[in-house]
C-alpha positions in Angstrom: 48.0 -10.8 4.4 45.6 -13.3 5.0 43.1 -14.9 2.4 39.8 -13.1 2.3 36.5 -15.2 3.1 33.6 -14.7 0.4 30.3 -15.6 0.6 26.9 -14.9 -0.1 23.5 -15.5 1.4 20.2 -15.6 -0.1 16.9 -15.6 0.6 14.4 -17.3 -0.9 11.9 -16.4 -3.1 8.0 -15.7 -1.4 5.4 -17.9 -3.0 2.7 -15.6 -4.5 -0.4 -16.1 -3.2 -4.2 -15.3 -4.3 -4.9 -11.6 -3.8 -8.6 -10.5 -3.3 -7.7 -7.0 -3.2 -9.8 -4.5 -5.0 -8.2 -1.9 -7.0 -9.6 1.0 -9.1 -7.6 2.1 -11.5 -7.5 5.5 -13.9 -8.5 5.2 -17.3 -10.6 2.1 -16.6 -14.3 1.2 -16.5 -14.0 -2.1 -14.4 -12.7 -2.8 -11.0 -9.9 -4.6 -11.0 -9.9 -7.6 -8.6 -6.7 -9.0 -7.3 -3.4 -9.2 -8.7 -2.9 -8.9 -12.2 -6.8 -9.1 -11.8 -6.6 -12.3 -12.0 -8.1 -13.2 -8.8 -11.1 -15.6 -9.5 -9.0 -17.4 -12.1 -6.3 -18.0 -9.3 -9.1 -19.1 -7.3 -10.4 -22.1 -10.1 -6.6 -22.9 -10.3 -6.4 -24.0 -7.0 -10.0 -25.7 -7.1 -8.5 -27.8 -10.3 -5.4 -28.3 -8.2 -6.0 -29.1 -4.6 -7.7 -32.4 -4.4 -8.9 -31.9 -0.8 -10.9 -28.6 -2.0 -12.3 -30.2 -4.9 -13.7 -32.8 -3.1 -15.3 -30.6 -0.8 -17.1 -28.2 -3.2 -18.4 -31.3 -5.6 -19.9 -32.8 -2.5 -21.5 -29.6 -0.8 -22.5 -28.8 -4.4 -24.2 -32.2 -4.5 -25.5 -31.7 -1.0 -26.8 -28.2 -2.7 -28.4 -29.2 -5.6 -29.9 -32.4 -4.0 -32.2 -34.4 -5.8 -32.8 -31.7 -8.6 -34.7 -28.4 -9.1 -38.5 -28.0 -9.1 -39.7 -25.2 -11.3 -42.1 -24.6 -14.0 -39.6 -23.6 -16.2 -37.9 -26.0 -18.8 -35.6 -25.0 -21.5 -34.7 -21.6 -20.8 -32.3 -20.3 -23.6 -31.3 -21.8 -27.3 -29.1 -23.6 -26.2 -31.8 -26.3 -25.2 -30.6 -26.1 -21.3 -32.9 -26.6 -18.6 -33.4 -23.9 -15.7 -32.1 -26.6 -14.0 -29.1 -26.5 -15.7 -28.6 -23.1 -15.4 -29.2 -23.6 -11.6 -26.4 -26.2 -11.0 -23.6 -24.5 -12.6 -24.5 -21.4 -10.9 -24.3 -23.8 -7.7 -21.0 -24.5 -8.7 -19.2 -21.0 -9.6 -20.5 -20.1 -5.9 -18.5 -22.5 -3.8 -15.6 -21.8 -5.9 -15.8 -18.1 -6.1 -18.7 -16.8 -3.5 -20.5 -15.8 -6.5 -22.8 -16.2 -9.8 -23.8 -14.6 -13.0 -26.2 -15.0 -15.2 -27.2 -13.2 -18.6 -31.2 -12.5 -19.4 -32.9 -11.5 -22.0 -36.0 -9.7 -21.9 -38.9 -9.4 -24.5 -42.2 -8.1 -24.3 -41.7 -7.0 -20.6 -41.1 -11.0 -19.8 -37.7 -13.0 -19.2 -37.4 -14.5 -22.8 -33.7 -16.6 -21.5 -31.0 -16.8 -19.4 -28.0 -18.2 -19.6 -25.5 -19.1 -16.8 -22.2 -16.8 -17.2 -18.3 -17.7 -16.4 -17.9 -16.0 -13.1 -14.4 -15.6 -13.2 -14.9 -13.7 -16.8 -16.9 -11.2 -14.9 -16.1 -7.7 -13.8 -17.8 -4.6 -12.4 -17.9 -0.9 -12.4 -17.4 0.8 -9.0 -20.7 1.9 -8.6 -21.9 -1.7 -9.4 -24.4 -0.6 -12.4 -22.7 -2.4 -15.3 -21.0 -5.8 -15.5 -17.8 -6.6 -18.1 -17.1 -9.7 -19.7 -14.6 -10.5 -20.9 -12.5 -14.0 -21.8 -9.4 -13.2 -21.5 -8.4 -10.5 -18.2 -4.5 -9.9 -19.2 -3.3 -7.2 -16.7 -3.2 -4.5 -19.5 -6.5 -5.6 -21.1 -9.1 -2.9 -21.2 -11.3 -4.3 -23.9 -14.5 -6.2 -22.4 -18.2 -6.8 -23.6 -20.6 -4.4 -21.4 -23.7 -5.2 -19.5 -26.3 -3.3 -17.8 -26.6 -4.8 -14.0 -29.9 -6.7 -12.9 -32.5 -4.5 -11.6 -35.9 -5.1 -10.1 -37.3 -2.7 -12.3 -35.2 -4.1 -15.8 -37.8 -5.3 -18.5 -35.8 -5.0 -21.7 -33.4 -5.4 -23.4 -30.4 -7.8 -22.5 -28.9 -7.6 -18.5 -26.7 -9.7 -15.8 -27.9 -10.7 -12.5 -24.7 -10.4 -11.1 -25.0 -12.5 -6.9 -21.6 -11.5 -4.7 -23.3 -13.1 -1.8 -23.9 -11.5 1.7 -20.2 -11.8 3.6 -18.4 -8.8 1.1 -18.7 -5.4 1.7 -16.6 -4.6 -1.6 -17.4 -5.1 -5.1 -16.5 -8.3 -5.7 -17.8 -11.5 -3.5 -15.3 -13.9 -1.0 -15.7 -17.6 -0.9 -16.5 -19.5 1.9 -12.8 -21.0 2.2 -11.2 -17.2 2.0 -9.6 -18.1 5.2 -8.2 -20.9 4.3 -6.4 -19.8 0.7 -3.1 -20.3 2.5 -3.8 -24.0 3.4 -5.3 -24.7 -0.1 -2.1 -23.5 -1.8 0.0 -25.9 0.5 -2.3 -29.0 -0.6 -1.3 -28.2 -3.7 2.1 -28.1 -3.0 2.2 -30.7 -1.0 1.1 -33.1 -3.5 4.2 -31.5 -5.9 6.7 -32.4 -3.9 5.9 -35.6 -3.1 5.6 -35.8 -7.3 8.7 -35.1 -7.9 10.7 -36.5 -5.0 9.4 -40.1 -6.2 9.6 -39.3 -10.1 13.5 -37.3 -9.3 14.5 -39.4 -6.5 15.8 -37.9 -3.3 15.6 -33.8 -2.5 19.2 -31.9 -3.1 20.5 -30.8 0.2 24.0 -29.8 -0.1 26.9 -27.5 0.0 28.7 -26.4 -3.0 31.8 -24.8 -3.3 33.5 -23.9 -6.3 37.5 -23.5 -5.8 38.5 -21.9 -8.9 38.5 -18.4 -7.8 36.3 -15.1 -6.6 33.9 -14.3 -9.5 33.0 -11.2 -10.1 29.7 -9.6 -8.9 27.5 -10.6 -11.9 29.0 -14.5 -12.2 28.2 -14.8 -8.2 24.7 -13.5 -9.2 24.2 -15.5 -11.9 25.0 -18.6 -10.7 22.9 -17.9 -6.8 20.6 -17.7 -9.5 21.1 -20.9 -11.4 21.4 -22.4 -8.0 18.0 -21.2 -6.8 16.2 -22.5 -10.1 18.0 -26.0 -9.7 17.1 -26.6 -6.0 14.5 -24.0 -4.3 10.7 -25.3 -4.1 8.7 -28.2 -5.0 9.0 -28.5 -8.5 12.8 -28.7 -7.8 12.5 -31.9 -4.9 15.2 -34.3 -5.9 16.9 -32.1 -8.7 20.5 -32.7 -9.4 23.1 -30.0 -10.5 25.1 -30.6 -13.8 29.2 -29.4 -13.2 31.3 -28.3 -16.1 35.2 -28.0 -14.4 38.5 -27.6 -16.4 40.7 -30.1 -14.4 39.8 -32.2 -11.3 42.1 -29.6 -9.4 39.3 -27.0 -9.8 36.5 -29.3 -9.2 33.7 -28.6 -7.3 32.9 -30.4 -3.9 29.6 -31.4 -2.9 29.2 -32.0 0.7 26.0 -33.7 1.8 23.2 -32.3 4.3 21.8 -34.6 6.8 18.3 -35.7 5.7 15.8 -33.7 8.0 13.2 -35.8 7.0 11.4 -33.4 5.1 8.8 -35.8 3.5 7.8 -36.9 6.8 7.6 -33.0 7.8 5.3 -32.5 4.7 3.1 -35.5 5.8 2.3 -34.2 9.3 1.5 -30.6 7.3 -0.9 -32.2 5.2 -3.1 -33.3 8.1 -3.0 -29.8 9.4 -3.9 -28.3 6.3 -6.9 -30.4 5.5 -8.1 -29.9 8.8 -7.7 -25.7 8.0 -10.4 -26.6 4.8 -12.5 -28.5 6.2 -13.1 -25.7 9.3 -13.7 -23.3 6.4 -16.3 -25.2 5.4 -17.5 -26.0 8.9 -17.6 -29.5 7.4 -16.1 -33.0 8.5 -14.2 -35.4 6.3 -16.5 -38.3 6.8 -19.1 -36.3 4.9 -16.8 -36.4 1.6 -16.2 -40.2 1.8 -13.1 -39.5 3.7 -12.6 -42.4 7.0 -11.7 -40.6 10.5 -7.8 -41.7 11.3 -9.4 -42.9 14.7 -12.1 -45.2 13.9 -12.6 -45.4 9.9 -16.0 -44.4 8.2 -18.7 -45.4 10.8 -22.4 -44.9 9.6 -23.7 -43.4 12.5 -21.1 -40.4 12.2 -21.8 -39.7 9.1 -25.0 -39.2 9.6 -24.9 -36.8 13.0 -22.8 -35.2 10.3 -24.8 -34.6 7.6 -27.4 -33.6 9.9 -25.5 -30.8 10.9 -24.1 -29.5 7.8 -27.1 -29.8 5.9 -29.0 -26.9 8.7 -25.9 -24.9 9.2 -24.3 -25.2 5.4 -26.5 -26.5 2.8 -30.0 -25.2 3.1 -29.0 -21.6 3.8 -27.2 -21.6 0.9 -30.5 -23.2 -0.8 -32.4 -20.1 0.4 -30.4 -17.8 -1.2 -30.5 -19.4 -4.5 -34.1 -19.8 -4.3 -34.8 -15.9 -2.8 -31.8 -14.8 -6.0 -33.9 -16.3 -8.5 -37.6 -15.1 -7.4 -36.1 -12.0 -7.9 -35.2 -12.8 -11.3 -39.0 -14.0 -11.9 -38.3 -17.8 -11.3 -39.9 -19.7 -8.9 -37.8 -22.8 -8.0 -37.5 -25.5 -5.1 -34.4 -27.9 -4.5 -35.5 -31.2 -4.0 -33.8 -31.9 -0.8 -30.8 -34.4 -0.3 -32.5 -36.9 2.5 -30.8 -38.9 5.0 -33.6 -41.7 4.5 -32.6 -42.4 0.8 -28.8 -43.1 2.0 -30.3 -45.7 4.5 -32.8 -47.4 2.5 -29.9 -47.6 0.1 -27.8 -49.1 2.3 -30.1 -52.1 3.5 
């Protein structure tokens, strides 16, 4: 009889991306929003982790909030913050999430403060009249701080203007880069292989066959995955496996892959992916201080630039702040970013 051939085949693991999916769920009082409900965290996760993204939302939020606020309002809360303040940070939590909260306080008919409010602590009901907060989301929690929603018509009592932006037609807001999640996630990845290959040394590609006999079914399982842990996905580039035989006549042999070049594969990603961000953004790299591969920084381009993204991007998202918080009683003006200043500057 001949000797039987045994093998196995695996498949790797799918990476878990951001889910913006809205689920209502028995028993609870909030919406749930994305997996786990831990979608807008995900979101700041990959804001603190993708360098390209982050240097796209501090610039349009610096584009945004231009020069500074004009308003007749100074310190708004007790916590000695300006409306101003207030106003940037709100800035902020939209670009990353599509979205802003804040908290006010009412007295005598009048806004007495306001505060701004973690967006990604923020839940709602389904019929949008009452807003949870809550610092800690786990996927079992249930137990969350409760909020009346912003009216026109509230004048007591303590409320949250809660802004999901016009491009949602659920609960919760999208961002601007909603599009683009899947090449935010790869920037980030991107940057972790390259971390390890250089800190680990080269990436394991190989064959290894053990030739001390057919394991049973749990042993084979066990040690796919041992294998899978050791050398599947970037925090694994340029991992080594540790062997353990009884004699040299059951040793295991290693026998190495060809390099495919995979950094070099990962390099010509990378200029896809940042070009996937910046379309979400409908924005250029030369506006974030970023030189174009063809001809470097030029003034000129930056500037044609600006132009653009400042009618098409930045003051519509201006107007929306300054139409939100009218409706909240507060009359404010952004002192707009000029193209001038940067060339005056310059000479």
């Amino acid at each position: 009889m001949k000797d039987k051939l045994s093998f196995s085949v695996f498949e790797l693991e799918k990476t878990d991306m951001p889910d913006a999916k809205e689920v209502i769920r028995s028993g609870y009082d909030y919406v749930s929003w994305g997996k786990d409900n831990r979608f807008p965290q995900d979101l700041y996760d990959m804001y603190q982790n993708s360098a390209i993204l982050q240097s796209v939302i501090n610039g349009t939020a610096d584009y945004v909030f231009g020069s500074g606020v004009i308003s007749a309002f100074d310190v708004v809360n007790d916590k000695y913050e300006t409306l101003e303040d207030v106003v940037k940070r709100c800035v902020f939590d939209y670009l990353i999430f599509g979205g802003f909260a804040v908290q006010l306080m009412y007295k005598g008919g009048k806004v007495e403060a306001i505060y701004w409010l973690d967006f990604q602590k923020c839940r709602r009901s389904e019929d949008e009249k009452k807003v949870f907060y809550s610092d800690d989301w786990g996927k079992y929690a249930r137990k969350a701080l409760e909020y009346k929603a912003w009216t026109p018509d509230t004048d007591k009592g303590t409320c949250i203007f809660y802004y999901k932006g016009h491009k949602t037609r659920g609960i919760y807001p999208v961002p601007m880069y909603i599009g683009a999640l899947k090449s935010v996630k790869i920037s980030t990845e991107i940057s972790n292989f390259h971390l390890n290959n250089i800190t680990k040394g080269f990436a394991s590609n190989a064959i290894i066959s053990f030739n001390n006999g057919e394991p049973d079914e749990d042993t084979k399982a066990r040690i796919e995955k041992d294998v899978k842990e050791k050398f599947c996905g970037t925090d694994n580039a340029g991992s080594f496996l540790l062997l353990f035989n009884e004699s040299k006549e059951n040793a295991c042999e290693i026998a190495k892959i060809q390099d495919d070049k995979f950094d070099l594969k990962y390099d010509a990603l990378s200029k896809s992916v940042k070009e996937d961000i910046f379309i979400a953004f409908r924005a250029t790299p030369t506006l974030f201080g970023l030189p174009n591969e063809n001809n470097g920084f030029s003034k000129q381009e930056y500037l044609e630039s600006f132009e653009l993204y400042n009618k098409t991007v930045v003051v519509p998202i201006q107007k929306d702040f300054e139409r939100a918080f009218k409706a909240m009683g507060f009359v404010i003006k952004f002192k707009t970013f000029q193209l001038d200043d940067i060339s005056k500057t310059e000479e």
